[in-house]
N, C-alpha and C positions, 0 to 999 in steps of 0.2 A: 326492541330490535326486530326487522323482517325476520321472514323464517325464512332459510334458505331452501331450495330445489332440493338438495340433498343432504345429510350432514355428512360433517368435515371429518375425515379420520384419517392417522398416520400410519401405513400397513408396513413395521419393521421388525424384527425382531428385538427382543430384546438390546441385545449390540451383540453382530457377529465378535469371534476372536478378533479379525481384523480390527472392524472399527474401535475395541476395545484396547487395542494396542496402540491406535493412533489418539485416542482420545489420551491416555497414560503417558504419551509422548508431550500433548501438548500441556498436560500438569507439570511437568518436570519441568518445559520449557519455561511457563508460568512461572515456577519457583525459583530458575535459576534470575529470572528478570525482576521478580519483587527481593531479592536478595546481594542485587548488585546493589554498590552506590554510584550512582549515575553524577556526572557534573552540569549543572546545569547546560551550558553550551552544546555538552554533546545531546542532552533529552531534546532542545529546541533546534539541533541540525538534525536530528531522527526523524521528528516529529514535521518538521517542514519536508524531507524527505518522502514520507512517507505522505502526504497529503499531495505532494507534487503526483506521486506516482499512484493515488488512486483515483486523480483526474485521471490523468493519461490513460491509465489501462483500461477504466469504467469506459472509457468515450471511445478508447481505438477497439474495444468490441462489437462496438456499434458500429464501426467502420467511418471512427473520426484519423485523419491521417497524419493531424498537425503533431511534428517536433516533440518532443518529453519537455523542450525548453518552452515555449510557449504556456503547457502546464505549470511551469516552476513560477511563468511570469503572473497566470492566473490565481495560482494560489498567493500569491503577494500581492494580488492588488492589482498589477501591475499591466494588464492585459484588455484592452480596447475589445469591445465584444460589436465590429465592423465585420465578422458572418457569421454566417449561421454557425461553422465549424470554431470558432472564439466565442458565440455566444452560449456552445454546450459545454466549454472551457470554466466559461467565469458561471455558470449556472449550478453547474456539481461542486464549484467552489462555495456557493451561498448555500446552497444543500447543506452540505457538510458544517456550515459555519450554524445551520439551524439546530444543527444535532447537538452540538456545544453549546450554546447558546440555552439549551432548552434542559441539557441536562448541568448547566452551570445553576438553573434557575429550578433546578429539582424536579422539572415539568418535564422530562423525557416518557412520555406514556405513548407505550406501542400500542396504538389503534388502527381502524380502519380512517379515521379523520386525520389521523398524522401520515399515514401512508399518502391521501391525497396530496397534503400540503406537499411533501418530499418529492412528490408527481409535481406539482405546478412550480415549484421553486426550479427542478431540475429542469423542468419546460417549458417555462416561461419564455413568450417571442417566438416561439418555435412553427407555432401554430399556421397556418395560410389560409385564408379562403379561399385560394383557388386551390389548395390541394384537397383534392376527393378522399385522403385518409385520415388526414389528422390539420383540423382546425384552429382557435384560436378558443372553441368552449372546450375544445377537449382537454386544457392544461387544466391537470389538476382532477378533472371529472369522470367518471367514471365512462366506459366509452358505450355508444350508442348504437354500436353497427355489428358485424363479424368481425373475426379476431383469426385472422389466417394470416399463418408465417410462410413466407415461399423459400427456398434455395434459389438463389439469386442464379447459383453456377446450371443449377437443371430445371428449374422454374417445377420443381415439384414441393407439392404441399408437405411440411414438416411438420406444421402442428396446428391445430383447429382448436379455437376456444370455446365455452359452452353459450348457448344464445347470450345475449346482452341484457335483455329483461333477468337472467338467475345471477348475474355478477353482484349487486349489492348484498342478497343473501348472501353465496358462498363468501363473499369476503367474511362477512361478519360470523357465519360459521366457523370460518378457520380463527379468526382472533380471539371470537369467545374460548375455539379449543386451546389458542395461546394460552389465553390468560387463567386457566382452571389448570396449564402446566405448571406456570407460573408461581402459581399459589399454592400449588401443592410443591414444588420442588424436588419432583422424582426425577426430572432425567437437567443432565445438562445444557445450558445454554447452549453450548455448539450444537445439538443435536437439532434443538429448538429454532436456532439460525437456518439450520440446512433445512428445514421442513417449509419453513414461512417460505425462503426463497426459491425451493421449489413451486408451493402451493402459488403466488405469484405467476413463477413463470409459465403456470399449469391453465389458471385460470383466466390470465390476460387479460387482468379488467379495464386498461385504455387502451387509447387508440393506438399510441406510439407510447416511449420509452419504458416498457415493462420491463425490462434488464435492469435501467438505471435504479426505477423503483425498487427493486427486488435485493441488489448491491444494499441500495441505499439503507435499507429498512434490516436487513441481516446486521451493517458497522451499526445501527442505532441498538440494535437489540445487545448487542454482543458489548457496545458501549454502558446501557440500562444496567446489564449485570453485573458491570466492572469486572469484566475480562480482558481490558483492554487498556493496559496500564499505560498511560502516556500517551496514551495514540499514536503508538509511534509504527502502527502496523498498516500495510495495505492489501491487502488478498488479489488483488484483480490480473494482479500480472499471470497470477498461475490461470488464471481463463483466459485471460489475451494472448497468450503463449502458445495455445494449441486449443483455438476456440472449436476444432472441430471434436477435441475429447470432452468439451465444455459443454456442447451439445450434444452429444451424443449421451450422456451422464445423466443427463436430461429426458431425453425422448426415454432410457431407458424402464422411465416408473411405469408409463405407461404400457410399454412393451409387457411387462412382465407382470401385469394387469395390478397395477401399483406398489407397487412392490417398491420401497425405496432404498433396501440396503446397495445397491447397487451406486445410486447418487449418495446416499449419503458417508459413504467408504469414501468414496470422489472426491467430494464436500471437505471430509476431515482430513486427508491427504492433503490438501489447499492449506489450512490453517496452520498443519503440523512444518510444513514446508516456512510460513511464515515467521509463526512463533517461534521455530528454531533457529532462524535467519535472524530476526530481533535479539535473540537470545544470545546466540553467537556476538555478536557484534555488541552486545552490552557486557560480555563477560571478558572480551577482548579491552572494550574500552573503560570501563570502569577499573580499570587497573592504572588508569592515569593519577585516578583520585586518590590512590591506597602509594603513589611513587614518594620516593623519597626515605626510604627506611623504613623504622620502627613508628614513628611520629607521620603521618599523613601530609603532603605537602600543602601550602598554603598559594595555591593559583591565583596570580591578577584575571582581571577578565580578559584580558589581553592574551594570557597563557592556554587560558580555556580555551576559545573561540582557537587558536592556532592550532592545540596539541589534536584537538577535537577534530576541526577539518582535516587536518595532514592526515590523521589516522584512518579517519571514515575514508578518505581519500586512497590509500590503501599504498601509501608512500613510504617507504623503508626509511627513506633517505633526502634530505632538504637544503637547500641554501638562505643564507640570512636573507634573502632576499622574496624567496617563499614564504617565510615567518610572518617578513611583515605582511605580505599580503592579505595571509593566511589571519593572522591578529588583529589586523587593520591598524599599524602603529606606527611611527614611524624608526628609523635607522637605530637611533642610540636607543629608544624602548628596546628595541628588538634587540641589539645587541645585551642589552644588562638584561633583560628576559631569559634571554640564550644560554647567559653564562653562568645564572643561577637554578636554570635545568639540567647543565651539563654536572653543576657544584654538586648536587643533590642524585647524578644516577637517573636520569629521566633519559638523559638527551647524553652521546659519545661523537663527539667532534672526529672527525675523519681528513686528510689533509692540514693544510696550513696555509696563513694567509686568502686571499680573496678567493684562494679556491676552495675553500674548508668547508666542508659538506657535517651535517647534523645526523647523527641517527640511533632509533628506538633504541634502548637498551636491550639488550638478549632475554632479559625475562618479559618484555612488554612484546615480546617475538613468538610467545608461546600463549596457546589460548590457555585459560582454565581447566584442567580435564580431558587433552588434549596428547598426545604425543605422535613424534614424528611418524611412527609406523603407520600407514590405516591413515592419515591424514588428509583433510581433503584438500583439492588443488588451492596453491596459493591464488589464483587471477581466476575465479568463477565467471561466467557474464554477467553476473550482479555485481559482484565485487569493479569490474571493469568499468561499466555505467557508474556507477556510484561515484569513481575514481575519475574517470572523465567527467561527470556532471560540477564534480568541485574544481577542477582544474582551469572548464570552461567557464565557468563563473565570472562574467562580464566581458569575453568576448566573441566578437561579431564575426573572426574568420578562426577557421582551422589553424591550429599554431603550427610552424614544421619541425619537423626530427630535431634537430637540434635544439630549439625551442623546450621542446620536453624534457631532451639531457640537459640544459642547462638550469632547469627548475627543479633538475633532482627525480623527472618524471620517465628517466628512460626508463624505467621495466614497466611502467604503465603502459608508454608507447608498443611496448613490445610485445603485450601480454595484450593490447586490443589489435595489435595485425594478426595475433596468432587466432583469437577467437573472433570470426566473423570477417577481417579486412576493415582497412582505416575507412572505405569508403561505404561499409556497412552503418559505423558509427558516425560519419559524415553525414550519413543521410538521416539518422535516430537525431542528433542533434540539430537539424538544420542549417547546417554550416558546411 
């Protein structure tokens, strides 16, 4: 191995009270999610879920601007990569799809060699000859110039990398100190995630996407040590949500002449928010799989895939007409579907005749360890997105008011003009 310019070291404490509160949060969160029974349907709408939105968030930090839906399209395949802004779409899709791929195949090894590839796959095409910053050698390689971040809003310098000739050492400096964590097993992977991703953003060994790398390489780490059960998690939103505390989180190691409790409090707060957000929603919905009495009920796939989206969707209440969509079945499935989840205590029929509306049962109403006092708002902005993201599912205009009471969606409608305005989410969708 080069020797690096300097050696790599991690200047934290122990773990503040804080971070040790947050990391304790996210074991609990852990345990509530390796101890639900998941249904299949609902672990592959999580999980597609979540892969939509750690395009979207990873790329709108960078100041990609396209749609959530676009993402959903890219994560399926389904997305023509005709600009630049679609070609960092379907590019963090094939990233992502390396990291599985490679730990399907046992080979998930956090290196410096895996860092570049996660570099050139996520920046592939991206490259220009006529741009003066980043090329078409730069995918993938390590970079060859200065590494200076500007503020777009004040054109003041934010962060300055180390020359370009000590980048291959410190990299390898910082992995070798991975991997001697690694082996010895004294501190936590989260901890281990937060250091690499800052060291990354510290060190800024290419030209362009060092964010992406740095995301990238944190979901593979955190994947390597199976902390990430299902994958059904995506962290990015809590950085795109207020990238200037994202940044600032950042700049703070140095400020405080490396000092990282400050990011890495930051760091676990992100995770805590996720993992509990996954947790939540798998203690919620795994109570589909336990419906039915004493005996566990026995779901078509057809049951699955409906009871799954409705709920993710965050729909009190349905029409048979919802069902099938929500099932993909047609009329009479739906109907004998219907009427052996109502038989069994899943599903309480409301009205009568063509007007008859379907709804959760009062215990599928309450989370796990949850009570009304102290509880949090039914319609969160994620909750809202989530719920409009399956609603909109396959189409091309805005639906109107009555459109959504008629699918059983007024309090969705109701609860995305309260937070934000319909033409907030108009614009989040594209539509």
């Amino acid at each position: 191995m080069s020797t690096a310019s300097r050696p790599f070291s991690a200047n934290y404490r122990r773990y503040t009270p804080q971070a040790t509160d947050l990391l304790m949060r996210i074991s609990a969160a852990l345990g509530t999610i390796g101890g639900a029974r998941i249904l299949p349907a609902v672990a592959d709408q999580l999980r597609a879920s979540a892969k939509a939105g750690t395009v979207h968030y990873s790329n709108l930090i960078e100041g990609n601007q396209l749609p959530f839906v676009e993402a959903e399209r890219a994560a399926r395949g389904e997305l023509a990569p005709d600009t630049r802004a679609k070609i960092e779409l379907v590019n963090y899709v094939a990233a992502l799809d390396l990291i599985d791929e490679r730990l399907a195949d046992d080979a998930l090894d956090i290196t410096p060699a895996f860092l570049k590839e996660l570099h050139g796959t996520a920046m592939r095409g991206l490259g220009r000859a006529d741009d003066p910053h980043f090329k078409p050698h730069h995918e993938g390689s390590w970079r060859d110039g200065v590494a200076v971040v500007v503020d777009r809003m004040t054109n003041q310098i934010m962060h300055e990398g180390p020359p370009a000739d000590e980048v291959p050492g410190l990299i390898e400096a910082m992995f070798d100190w991975l991997q001697r964590k690694l082996a010895s097993g004294e501190e936590p992977p989260f901890v281990l995630a937060g250091v690499i991703h800052y060291g990354i953003t510290d060190i800024h060994p290419f030209a362009d996407g060092n964010g992406r790398a740095a995301r990238l390489i944190q979901t593979a780490l955190l994947m390597a040590r199976d902390v990430l059960p299902g994958r059904m998690f995506s962290f990015e939103r809590y950085y795109a949500e207020d990238r200037g505390a994202y940044y600032e989180a950042l700049r703070s190691v140095r400020r405080n002449t490396y000092n990282m409790e400050h990011w890495l409090e930051y760091f676990f707060r992100g995770l805590v928010e996720e993992y509990e957000r996954v947790a939540s929603t798998v203690a919620d919905l795994s109570s589909l799989a336990a419906a039915g009495g004493r005996e566990p009920l026995r779901l078509t796939a057809g049951q699955e895939r409906a009871l799954a989206a409705l709920r993710i969707a965050g729909l009190r209440e349905f029409t048979r007409r919802g069902y099938e969509e929500a099932a993909g079945v047609a009329r009479t499935a739906a109907t004998a579907e219907i009427a052996k989840l109502v038989q069994h205590g899943v599903l309480v029929p409301r009205g009568a005749g063509s007007a008859t509306r379907y709804a959760f049962a009062a215990s599928l109403d309450s989370r796990p360890g949850e009570s009304n006092r102290g509880r949090p708002p039914l319609w969160s902005d994620e909750r809202v997105e989530r719920g409009l993201r399956a609603f909109l599912a396959g189409r091309s205009t805005w639906p109107t008011p009555a459109e959504f009471k008629d699918a059983g969606a007024g309090a969705l409608y109701a609860a995305a003009s309260r937070r934000g305005t319909i033409s907030r989410w108009r614009r989040m969708f594209g539509l």
